[in-house]
SEFIPA-674896 format. One line per 5 residues: their letters; for each residue x, y, z of C-alpha. Coordinates in steps of 0.1 Angstrom, whole numbers, plus 5000, padded with zeros to 4 digits. Layout:
% residues N
a = X Y Z ~ ... .
***
This chain:
% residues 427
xxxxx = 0918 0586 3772 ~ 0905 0598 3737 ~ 0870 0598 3730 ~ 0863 0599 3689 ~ 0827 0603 3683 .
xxxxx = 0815 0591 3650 ~ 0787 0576 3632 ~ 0795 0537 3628 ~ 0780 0530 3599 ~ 0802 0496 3597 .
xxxxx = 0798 0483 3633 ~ 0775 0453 3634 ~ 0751 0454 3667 ~ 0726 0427 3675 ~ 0695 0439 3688 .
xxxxx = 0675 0423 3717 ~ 0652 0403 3707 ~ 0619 0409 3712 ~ 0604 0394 3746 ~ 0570 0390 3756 .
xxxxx = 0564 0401 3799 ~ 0578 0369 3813 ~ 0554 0364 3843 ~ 0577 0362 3872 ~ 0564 0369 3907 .
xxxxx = 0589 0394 3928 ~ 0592 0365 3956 ~ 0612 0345 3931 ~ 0643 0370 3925 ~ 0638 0379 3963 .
xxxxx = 0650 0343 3968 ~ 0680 0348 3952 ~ 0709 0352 3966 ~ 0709 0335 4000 ~ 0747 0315 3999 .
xxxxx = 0765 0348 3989 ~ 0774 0354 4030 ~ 0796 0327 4027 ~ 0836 0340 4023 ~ 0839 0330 3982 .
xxxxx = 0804 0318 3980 ~ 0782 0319 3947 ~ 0764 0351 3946 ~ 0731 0335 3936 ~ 0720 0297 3930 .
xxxxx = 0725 0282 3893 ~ 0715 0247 3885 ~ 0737 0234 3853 ~ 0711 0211 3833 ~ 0734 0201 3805 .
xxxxx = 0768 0181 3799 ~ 0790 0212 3801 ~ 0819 0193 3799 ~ 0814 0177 3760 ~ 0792 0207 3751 .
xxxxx = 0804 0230 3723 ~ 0805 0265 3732 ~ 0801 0276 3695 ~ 0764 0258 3700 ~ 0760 0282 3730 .
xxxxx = 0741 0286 3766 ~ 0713 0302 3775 ~ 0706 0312 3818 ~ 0664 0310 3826 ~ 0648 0320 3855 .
xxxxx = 0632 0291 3871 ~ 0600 0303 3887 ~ 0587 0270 3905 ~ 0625 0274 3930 ~ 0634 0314 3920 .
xxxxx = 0669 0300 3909 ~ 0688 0301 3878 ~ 0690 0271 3852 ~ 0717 0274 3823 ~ 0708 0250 3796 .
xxxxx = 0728 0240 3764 ~ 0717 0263 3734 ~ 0709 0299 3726 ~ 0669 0309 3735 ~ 0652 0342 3735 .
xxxxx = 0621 0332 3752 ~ 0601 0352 3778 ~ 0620 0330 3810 ~ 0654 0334 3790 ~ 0676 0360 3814 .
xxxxx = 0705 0359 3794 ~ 0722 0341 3763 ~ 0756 0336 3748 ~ 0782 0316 3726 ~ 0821 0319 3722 .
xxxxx = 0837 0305 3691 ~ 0874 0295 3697 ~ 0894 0301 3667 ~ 0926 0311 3682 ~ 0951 0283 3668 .
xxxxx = 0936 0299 3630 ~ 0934 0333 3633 ~ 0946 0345 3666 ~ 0915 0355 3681 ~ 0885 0339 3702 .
xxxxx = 0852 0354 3695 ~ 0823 0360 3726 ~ 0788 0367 3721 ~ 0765 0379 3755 ~ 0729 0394 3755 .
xxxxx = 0707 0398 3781 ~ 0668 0400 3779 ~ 0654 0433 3777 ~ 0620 0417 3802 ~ 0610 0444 3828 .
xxxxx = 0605 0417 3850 ~ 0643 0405 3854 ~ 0664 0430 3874 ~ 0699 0444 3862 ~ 0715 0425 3891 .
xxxxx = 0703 0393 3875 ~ 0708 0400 3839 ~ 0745 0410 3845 ~ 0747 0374 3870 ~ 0735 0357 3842 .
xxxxx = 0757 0371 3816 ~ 0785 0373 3835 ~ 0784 0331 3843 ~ 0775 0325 3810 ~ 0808 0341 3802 .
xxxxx = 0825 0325 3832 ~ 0814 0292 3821 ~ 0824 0292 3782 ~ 0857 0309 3792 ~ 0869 0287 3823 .
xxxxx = 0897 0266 3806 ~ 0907 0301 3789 ~ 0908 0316 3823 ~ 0932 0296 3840 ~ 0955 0294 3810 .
xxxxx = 0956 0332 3809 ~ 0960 0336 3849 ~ 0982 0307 3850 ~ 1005 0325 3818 ~ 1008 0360 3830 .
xxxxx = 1010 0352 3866 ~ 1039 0330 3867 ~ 1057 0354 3842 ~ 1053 0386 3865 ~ 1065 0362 3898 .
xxxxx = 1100 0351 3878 ~ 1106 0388 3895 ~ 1115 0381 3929 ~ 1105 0419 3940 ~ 1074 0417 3925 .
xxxxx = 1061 0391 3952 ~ 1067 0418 3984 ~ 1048 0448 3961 ~ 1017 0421 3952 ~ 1009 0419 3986 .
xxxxx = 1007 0457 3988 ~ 0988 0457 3956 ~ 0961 0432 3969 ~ 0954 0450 4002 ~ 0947 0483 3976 .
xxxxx = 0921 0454 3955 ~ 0907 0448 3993 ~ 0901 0487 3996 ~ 0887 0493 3966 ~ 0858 0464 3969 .
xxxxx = 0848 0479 4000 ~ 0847 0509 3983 ~ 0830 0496 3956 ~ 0805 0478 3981 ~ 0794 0505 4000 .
xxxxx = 0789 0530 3975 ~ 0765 0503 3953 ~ 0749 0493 3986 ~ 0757 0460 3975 ~ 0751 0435 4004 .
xxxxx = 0764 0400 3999 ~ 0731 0373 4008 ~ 0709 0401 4013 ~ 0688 0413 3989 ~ 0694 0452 3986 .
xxxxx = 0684 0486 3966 ~ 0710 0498 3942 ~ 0716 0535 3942 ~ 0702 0562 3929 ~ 0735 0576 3911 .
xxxxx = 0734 0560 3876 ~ 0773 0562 3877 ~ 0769 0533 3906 ~ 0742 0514 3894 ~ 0768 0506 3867 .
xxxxx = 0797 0498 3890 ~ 0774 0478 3906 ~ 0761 0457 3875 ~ 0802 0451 3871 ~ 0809 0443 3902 .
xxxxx = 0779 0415 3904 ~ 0794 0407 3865 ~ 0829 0400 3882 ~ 0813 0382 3913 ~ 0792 0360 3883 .
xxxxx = 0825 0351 3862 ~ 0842 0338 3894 ~ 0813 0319 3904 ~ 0810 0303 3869 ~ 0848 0297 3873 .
xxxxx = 0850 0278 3903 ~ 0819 0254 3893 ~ 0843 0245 3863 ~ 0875 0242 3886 ~ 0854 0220 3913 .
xxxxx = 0843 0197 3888 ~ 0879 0195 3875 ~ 0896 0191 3905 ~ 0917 0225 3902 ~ 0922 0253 3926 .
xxxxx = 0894 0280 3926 ~ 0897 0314 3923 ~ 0883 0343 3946 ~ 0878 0384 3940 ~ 0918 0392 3945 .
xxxxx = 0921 0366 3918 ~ 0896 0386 3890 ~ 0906 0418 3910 ~ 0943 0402 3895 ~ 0930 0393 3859 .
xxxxx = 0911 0426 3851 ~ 0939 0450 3862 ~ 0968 0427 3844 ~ 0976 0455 3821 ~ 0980 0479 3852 .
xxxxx = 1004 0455 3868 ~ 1036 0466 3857 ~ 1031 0499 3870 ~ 1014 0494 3902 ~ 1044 0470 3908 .
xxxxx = 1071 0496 3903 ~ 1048 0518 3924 ~ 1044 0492 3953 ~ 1075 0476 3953 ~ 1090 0480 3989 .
xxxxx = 1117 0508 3988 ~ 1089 0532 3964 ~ 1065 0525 3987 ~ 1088 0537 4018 ~ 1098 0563 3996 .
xxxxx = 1060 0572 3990 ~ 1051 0569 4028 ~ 1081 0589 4044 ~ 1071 0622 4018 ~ 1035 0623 4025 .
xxxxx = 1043 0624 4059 ~ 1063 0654 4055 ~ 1056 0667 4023 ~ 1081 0684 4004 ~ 1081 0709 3972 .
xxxxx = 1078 0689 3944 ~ 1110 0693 3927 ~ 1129 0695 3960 ~ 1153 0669 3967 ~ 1149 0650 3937 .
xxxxx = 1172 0619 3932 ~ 1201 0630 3913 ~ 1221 0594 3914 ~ 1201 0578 3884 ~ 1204 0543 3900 .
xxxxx = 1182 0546 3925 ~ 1153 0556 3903 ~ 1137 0534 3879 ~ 1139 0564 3854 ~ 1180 0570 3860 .
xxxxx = 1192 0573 3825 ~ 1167 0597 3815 ~ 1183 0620 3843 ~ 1218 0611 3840 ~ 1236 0639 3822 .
xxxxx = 1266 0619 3812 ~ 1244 0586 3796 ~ 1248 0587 3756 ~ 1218 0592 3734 ~ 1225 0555 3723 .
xxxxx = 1219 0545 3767 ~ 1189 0567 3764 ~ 1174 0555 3740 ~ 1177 0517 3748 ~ 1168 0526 3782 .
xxxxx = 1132 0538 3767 ~ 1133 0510 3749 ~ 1132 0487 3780 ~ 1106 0506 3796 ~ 1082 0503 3766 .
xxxxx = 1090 0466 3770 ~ 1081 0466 3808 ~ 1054 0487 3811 ~ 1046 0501 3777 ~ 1010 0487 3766 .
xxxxx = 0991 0504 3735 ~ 0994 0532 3713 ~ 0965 0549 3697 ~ 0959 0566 3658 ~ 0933 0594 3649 .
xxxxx = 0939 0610 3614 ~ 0916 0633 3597 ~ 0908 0626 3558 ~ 0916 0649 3534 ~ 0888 0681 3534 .
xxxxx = 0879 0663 3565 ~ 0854 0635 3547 ~ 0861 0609 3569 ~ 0879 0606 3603 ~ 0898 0570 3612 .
xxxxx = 0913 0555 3640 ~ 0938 0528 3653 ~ 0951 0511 3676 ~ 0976 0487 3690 ~ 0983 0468 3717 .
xxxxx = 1021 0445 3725 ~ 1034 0424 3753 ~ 1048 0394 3760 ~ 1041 0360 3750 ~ 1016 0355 3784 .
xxxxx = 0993 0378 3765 ~ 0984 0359 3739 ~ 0947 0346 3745 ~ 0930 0373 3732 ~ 0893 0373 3731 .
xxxxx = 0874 0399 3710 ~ 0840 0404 3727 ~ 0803 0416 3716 ~ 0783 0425 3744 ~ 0741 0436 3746 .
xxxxx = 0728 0443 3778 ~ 0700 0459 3781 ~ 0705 0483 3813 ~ 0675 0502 3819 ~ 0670 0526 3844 .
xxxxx = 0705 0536 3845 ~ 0714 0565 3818 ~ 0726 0533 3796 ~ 0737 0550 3766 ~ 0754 0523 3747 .
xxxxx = 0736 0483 3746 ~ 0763 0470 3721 ~ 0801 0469 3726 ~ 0828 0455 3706 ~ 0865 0456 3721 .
xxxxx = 0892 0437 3724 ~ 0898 0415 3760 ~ 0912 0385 3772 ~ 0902 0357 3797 ~ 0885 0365 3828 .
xxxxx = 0880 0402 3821 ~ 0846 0422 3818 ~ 0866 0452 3798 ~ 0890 0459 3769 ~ 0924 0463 3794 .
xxxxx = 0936 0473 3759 ~ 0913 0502 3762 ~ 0897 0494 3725 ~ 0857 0502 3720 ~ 0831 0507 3695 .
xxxxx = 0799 0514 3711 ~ 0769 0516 3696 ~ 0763 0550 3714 ~ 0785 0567 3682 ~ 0818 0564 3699 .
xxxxx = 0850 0544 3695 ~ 0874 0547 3732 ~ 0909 0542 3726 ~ 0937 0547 3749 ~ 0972 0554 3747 .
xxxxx = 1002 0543 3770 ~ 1016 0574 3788 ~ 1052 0566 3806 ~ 1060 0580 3840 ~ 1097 0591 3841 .
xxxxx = 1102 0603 3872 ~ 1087 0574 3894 ~ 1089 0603 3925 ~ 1055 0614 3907 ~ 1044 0586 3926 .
xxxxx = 1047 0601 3960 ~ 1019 0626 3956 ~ 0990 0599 3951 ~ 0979 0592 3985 ~ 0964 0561 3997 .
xxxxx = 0930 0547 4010 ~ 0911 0559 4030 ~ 0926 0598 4018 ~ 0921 0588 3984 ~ 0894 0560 3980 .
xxxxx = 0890 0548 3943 ~ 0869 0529 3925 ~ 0890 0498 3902 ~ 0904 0516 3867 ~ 0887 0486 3845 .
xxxxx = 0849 0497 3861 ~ 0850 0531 3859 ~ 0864 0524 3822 ~ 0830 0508 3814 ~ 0808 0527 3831 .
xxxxx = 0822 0561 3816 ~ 0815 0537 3784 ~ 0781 0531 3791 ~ 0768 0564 3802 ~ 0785 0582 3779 .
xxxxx = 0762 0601 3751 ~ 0791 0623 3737 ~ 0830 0627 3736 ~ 0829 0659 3757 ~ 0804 0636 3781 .
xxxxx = 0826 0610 3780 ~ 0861 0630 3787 ~ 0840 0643 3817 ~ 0829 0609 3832 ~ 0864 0593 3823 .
xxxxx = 0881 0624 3846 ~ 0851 0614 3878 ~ 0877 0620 3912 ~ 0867 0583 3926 ~ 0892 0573 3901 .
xxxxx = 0927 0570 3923 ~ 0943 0544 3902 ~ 0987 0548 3901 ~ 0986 0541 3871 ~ 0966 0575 3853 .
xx = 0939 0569 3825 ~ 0956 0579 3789 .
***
């Protein structure tokens, strides 16, 4: 991943508004939470007091804290007053221009915690995005499945999601239905405020699918969604035969370049080996991998007698991809080495990062990533597998790198953290 640090002299942030000390007694968060042991339950109680259905989501929402029940309330319209938790409106212009725009801020009150500000931002989002959602799951779901093989490697895949939410869980001392400390590592307080903002935007989604009669989602779904742009990679690294592959050498490890697969065929990157394929084969043969599993590309370019520095970026892929949704976030983290409040990236439905790997934080920095191919898929067989190598999800370590970093050398240092085990590497 590059980190470009620079003074953003263009980038539009909205502050937090000012809030007086809304009065809330402790007992009324401590209520909070209580359905979340059930298997896909809501994390904590939100009463809907508005016709969410007919509403605009241009007009926007706004979650309070209810202090007679110690519940959420999301009500139609944007408010910053001292009960306001969070706040947010999307506007959907992507039949004119391509792009749907989200805003989200949380309060900056001492007396909400980070669990619930991230709850309430992450239904807020849930809610205003649900149709979105499902179009976008739906879309680049049933594309990936038209590839019989992929079905056997997606139950792999899952069973990896499973691993890493335990992972997550026990590291942020997160405790469905009971009411528990978050660490004292910043790095997971963050993963934590994610993981609660996932849990929130699945909640959100389901009240909408209910309501409409449609299936729900559960964390394997989002766990799905976020890591879409990993997919194509984690499928050639899953699919049956790799994984066997994978299994058989770290049982008996070998030197690394010892008995490589000389056949081509057998190898996802064959032509690149064969000696007798044409530069004309070659080169088509990268071409189809770009196709497949290619995802972004990044730009950084000095100005002349270095007066200015700019960037780039660009993301393709197929026509599943298409609901794009540019997102501002402000949430005010505090206790937790937050570094940057305001982000602007580029996203789609259901996801609480860019995927494209396109930031500009109000920290100074602009993230970009670029798409790195693997040729020799036998690279593969040295990344072991939970428990040897537990990871934390690519997408939340991502933003929580983001978040904390103050610097591009801080930054390049949190983006390389070891709990990252991902097969598909960072750029």
């Amino acid at each position: 991943m590059i980190f470009v640090q620079l003074v953003l002299a263009t980038f539009v942030a909205t502050d937090a508004a000012s809030l007086k000390k809304a009065q809330l007694s402790s007992s009324s968060v401590l209520e909070l939470g209580a359905g979340a042991a059930e298997k896909n339950g809501p994390l904590f109680p939100v009463s809907v007091s508005f016709d969410w259905k007919k509403h605009d989501p241009a007009e926007g929402v706004t979650v309070k804290m209810d202090k007679a029940s110690g519940s959420l309330r999301i009500v139609a319209g944007v408010s910053t007053k001292a009960e306001d938790v969070a706040w947010g409106y999307m506007k959907d212009e992507l039949s004119e221009d391509g792009w749907i725009k989200l805003f989200l801020q949380t309060s900056a009150s001492a007396s909400v915690s980070n669990d619930v500000r991230m709850y309430a931002a992450g239904f807020i989002e849930g809610l205003l995005t649900a149709t979105r959602i499902s179009q976008f799951y739906s879309n680049f779901y049933q594309t990936m499945m038209k590839d019989e093989r992929n079905a056997q490697a997606l139950t792999s895949i899952k069973k990896v999601f499973e691993d890493e939410i335990e992972f997550v869980k026990k590291n942020t001392n997160f405790q469905p239905g009971v009411i528990s400390t978050e660490p004292l590592d910043p790095y997971w307080k963050h993963m934590r405020y994610q993981f609660v903002q996932m849990w929130a935007m699945k909640d959100a989604y389901n009240f909408a699918a209910q309501a409409k009669g449609v299936r729900s989602l559960d964390l394997i779904d989002f766990m799905l969604i976020n890591s879409h742009a990993e997919l194509p990679e984690l499928m050639q690294a899953y699919a049956p035969a790799a994984l066997q592959k994978r299994q058989t050498f770290q049982k008996k490890p070998t030197s690394f370049l010892h008995k490589a697969n000389h056949d081509g065929a057998a190898s996802p990157g064959g032509l690149q080996r064969q000696g007798n394929a044409s530069q004309e084969q070659v080169d088509q043969d990268w071409e189809q991998r770009l196709i497949k599993r290619g995802r972004c590309s990044a730009l950084v370019r000095l100005a002349p007698e270095g007066k200015d520095l700019m960037v780039g970026h660009t993301t393709w892929g197929d026509y599943a991809k298409m609901t794009r949704i540019f997102k501002y976030y402000h949430f005010d983290l505090p206790g937790a080495h937050t570094k940057a409040k305001t982000m602007g990236f580029s996203s789609y439905p259901g996801c609480i990062s860019s995927t494209d790997d396109f930031y500009m934080l109000d920290s100074g920095l602009v993230i970009m990533d670029t798409s790195l191919e693997i040729l020799n898929a036998d690279m593969y067989n040295r990344v072991a597998e939970f428990p040897a190598n537990a990871h934390v999800p690519d997408f939340m370590h991502v933003m929580t790198s983001n978040r904390m970093a103050s610097s591009a050398s801080i930054g390049q240092r949190y983006s390389q953290r070891r709990t990252v085990g991902s097969i598909m590497p960072s750029g």
